[in-house]
DRENGU-351677 format. One line per 10 residues: number of its first residue (from 0); for each residue z, x, y of C-alpha. Coordinates in steps of 0.2 Angstrom, whole numbers. Layout:
<rs>
NUM	Z X Y | ...
</rs>
This chain:
<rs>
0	1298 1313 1158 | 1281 1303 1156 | 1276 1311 1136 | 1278 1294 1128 | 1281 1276 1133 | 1298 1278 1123 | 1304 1291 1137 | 1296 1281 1151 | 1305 1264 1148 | 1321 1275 1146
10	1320 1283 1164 | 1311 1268 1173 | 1319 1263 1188 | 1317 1245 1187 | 1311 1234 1177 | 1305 1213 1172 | 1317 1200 1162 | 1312 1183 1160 | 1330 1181 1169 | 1320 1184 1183
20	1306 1173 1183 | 1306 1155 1190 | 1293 1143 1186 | 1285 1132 1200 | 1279 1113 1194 | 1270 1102 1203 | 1276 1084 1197 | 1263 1071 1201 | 1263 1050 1195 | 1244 1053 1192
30	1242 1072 1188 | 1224 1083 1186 | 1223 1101 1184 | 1222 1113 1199 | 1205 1118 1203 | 1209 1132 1214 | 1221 1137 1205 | 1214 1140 1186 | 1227 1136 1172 | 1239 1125 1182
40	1239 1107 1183 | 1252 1094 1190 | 1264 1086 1178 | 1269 1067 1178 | 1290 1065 1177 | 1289 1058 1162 | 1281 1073 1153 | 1288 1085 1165 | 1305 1088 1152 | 1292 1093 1139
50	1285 1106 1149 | 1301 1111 1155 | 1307 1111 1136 | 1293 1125 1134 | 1296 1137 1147 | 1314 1137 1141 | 1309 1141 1123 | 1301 1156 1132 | 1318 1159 1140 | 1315 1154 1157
60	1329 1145 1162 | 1325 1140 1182 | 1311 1129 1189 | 1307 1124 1208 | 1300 1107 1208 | 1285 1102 1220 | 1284 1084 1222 | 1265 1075 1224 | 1267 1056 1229 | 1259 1042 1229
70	1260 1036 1245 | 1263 1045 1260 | 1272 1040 1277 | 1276 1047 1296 | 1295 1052 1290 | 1290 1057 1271 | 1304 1041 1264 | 1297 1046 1246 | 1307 1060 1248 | 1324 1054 1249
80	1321 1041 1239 | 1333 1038 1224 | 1316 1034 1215 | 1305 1047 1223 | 1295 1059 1212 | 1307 1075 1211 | 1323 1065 1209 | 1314 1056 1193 | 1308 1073 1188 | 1326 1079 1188
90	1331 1066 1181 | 1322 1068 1166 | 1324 1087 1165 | 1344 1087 1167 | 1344 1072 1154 | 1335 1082 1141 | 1341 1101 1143 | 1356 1098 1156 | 1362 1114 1162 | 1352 1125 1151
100	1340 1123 1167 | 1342 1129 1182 | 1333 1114 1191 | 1329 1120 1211 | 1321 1105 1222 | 1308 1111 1236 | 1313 1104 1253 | 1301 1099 1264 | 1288 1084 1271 | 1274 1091 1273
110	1269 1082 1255 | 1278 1066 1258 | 1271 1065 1277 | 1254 1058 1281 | 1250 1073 1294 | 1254 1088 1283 | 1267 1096 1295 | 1284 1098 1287 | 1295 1089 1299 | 1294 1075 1309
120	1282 1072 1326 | 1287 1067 1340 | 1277 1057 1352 | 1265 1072 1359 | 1262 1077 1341 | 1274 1091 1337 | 1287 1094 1325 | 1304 1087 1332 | 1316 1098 1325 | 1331 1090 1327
130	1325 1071 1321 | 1318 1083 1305 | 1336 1088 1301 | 1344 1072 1300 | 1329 1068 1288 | 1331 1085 1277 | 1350 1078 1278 | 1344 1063 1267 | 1334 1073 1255 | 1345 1087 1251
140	1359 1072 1247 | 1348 1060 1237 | 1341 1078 1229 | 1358 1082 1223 | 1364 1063 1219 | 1350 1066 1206 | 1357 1081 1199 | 1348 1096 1207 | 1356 1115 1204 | 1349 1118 1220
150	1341 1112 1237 | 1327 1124 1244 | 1324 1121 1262 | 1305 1129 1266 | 1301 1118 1281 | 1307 1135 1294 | 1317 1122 1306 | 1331 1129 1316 | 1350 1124 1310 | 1342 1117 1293
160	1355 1128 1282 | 1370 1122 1292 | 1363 1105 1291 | 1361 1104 1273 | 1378 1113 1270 | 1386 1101 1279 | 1381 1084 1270 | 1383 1093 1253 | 1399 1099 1259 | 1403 1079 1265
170	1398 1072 1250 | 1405 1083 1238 | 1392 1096 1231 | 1400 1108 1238 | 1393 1116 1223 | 1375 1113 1225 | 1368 1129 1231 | 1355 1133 1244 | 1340 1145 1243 | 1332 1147 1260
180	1317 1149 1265 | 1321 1161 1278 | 1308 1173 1280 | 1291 1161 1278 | 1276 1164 1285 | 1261 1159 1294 | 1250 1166 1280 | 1234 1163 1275 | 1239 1162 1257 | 1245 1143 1254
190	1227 1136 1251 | 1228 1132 1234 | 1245 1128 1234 | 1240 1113 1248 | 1226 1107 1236 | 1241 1106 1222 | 1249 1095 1234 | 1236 1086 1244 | 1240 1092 1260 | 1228 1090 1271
200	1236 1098 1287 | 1233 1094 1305 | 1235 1108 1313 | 1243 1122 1310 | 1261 1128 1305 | 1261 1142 1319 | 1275 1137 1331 | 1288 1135 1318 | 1283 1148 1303 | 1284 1168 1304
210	1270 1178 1313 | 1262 1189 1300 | 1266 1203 1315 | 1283 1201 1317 | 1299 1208 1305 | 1313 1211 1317 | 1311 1193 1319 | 1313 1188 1302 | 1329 1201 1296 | 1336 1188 1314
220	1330 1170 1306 | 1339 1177 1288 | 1356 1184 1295 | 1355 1168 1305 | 1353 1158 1288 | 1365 1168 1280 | 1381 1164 1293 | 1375 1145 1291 | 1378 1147 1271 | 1364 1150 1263
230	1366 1156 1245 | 1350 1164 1240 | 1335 1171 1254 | 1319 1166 1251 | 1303 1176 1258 | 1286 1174 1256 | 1274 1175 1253 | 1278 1190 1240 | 1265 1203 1240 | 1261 1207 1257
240	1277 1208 1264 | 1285 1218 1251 | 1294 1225 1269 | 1302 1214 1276 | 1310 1211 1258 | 1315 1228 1257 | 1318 1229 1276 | 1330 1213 1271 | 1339 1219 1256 | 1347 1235 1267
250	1355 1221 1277 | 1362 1209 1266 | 1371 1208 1251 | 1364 1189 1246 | 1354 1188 1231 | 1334 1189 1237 | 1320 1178 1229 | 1304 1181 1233 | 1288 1169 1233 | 1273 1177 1224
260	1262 1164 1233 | 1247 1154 1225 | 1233 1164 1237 | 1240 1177 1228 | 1237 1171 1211 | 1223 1164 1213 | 1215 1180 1219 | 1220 1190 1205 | 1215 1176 1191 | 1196 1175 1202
270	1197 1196 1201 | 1200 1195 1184 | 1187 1181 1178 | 1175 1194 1186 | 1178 1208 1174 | 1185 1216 1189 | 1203 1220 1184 | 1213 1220 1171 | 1224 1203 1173 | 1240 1206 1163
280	1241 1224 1170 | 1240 1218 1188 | 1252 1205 1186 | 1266 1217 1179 | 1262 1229 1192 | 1263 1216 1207 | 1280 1211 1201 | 1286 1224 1198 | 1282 1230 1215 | 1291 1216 1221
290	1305 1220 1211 | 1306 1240 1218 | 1305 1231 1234 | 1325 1224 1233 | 1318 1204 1226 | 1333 1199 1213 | 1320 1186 1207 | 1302 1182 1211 | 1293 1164 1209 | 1275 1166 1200
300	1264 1155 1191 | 1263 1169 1180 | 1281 1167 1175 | 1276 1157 1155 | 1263 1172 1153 | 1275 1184 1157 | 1287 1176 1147 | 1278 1177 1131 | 1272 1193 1135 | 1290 1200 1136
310	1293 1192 1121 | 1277 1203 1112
</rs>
């Protein structure tokens, strides 16, 4: 049953489509390339259609969208804003492709806020998780009065989902969806991804992300999510927690997505400008891994190379 690679794509018991893939971008009013992270750069919202216009010529047809401001404050106000960096750069995709993309909005503060959490402090210094809904309230409704598919709450505060639901419910988007990032942990993955974004944190992120030794805990915060209404589960990071994603998919039903972080691709681009792996190989196999794992789709920075290798 493994003679030839005609029988073994015949018997393989799962596989990668582009349908699976969805593209981060990081959308910044002054952009530079990632050092940490070789072969990604930020995009400005007014180019941001263009590269969005490539990937769907690839076939990718879903995008999460990482907003970079310009100026930062103690309740992330760019965030909500009706002018703030993600609701321009949807703007500009949904104007150019409209539903042909799938456009998902990241849902946090910590790149909108001065201290790098990603919710609001109060006066001893630590996140106020109730003050932090009404303000991811404010975001998810300016996020979908600029034409988001979908909000994609990551900041791990308690009730967000219901929160969310609620004023897209009241305000009728009812049939803007949520992917939740239920199961995200403390990892120490995210580096590159904070200089993408700028963050420089004070702190850490400890009291209201996952403990890397926990996963009871995690199947509890996504069931949790789940009765709230959440749409889509999100874990990550991917890789080393393939798990808890499987330990997940026995016990819902939900459609899965799973965040192959950018520690993760930084470490296999640095490996494989070493002459130390074989890059494309290693990218299949980790997603595929996190396929056979029970993820219905995975976020990757490799999703264009992917793509085009799909495509031969």
């Amino acid at each position: 049953m493994r003679a030839s690679e005609s029988i073994r794509r015949l018997v393989a018991e799962n596989s990668l489509r582009t349908d699976d893939l969805i593209a981060p971008i990081f959308v910044c009013d002054d952009p530079k390339e990632i050092s940490s992270m070789p072969g990604i750069s930020q995009v400005s919202p007014n180019k941001v259609a263009d590269t969005v216009t490539q990937l769907d010529a690839l076939g990718i047809n879903a995008v999460i969208l990482f907003g970079v401001p310009t100026t930062r404050d103690s309740v992330g106000s760019d965030a909500y804003s009706s002018t703030g960096i993600v609701q321009r750069a949807t703007n500009e995709i949904k104007s150019r492709l409209g539903d042909s993309m799938l456009v998902i909005a990241d849902l946090c503060l910590d790149e909108y806020v001065e201290h790098g959490h990603c919710g609001v402090l109060d006066s001893q210094g630590r996140v106020d998780n109730d003050a932090t809904l009404e303000v991811y309230s404010r975001i998810a409704l300016s996020q979908a009065q600029a034409g988001v598919d979908m909000v994609a709450p990551s900041g791990m505060m308690d009730g967000q989902v219901r929160a969310i639901r609620n004023v897209l419910d009241a305000n009728s988007f009812g049939s803007v969806s949520i992917m939740a990032y239920s199961a995200k942990y403390s990892s120490a993955l995210y580096g590159p991804f904070r200089d993408a974004v700028d963050v420089h944190l004070a702190g850490d992120r400890k009291t209201y992300q996952q403990d890397p030794s926990n996963v009871r805990e995690a199947i509890e915060e996504v069931l949790y999510d789940v009765r709230e209404g959440a749409d889509i589960i999100m874990i990550k990071p991917a890789g080393h927690y393939l798990d808890v994603i499987s330990r997940v998919r026995e016990r819902i039903n939900n459609p899965i997505c799973a965040y192959q972080v950018s520690g993760e691709y930084s470490m296999i681009k640095a490996a494989s400008a070493k002459g130390w792996i074989e890059e494309d190989q290693v990218v299949f196999e980790t997603l595929l891994s996190i396929k056979r794992a029970g993820a219905d789709m995975i976020i990757t920075y490799f999703a264009p190379f992917v793509a085009r290798q799909l495509r031969g």
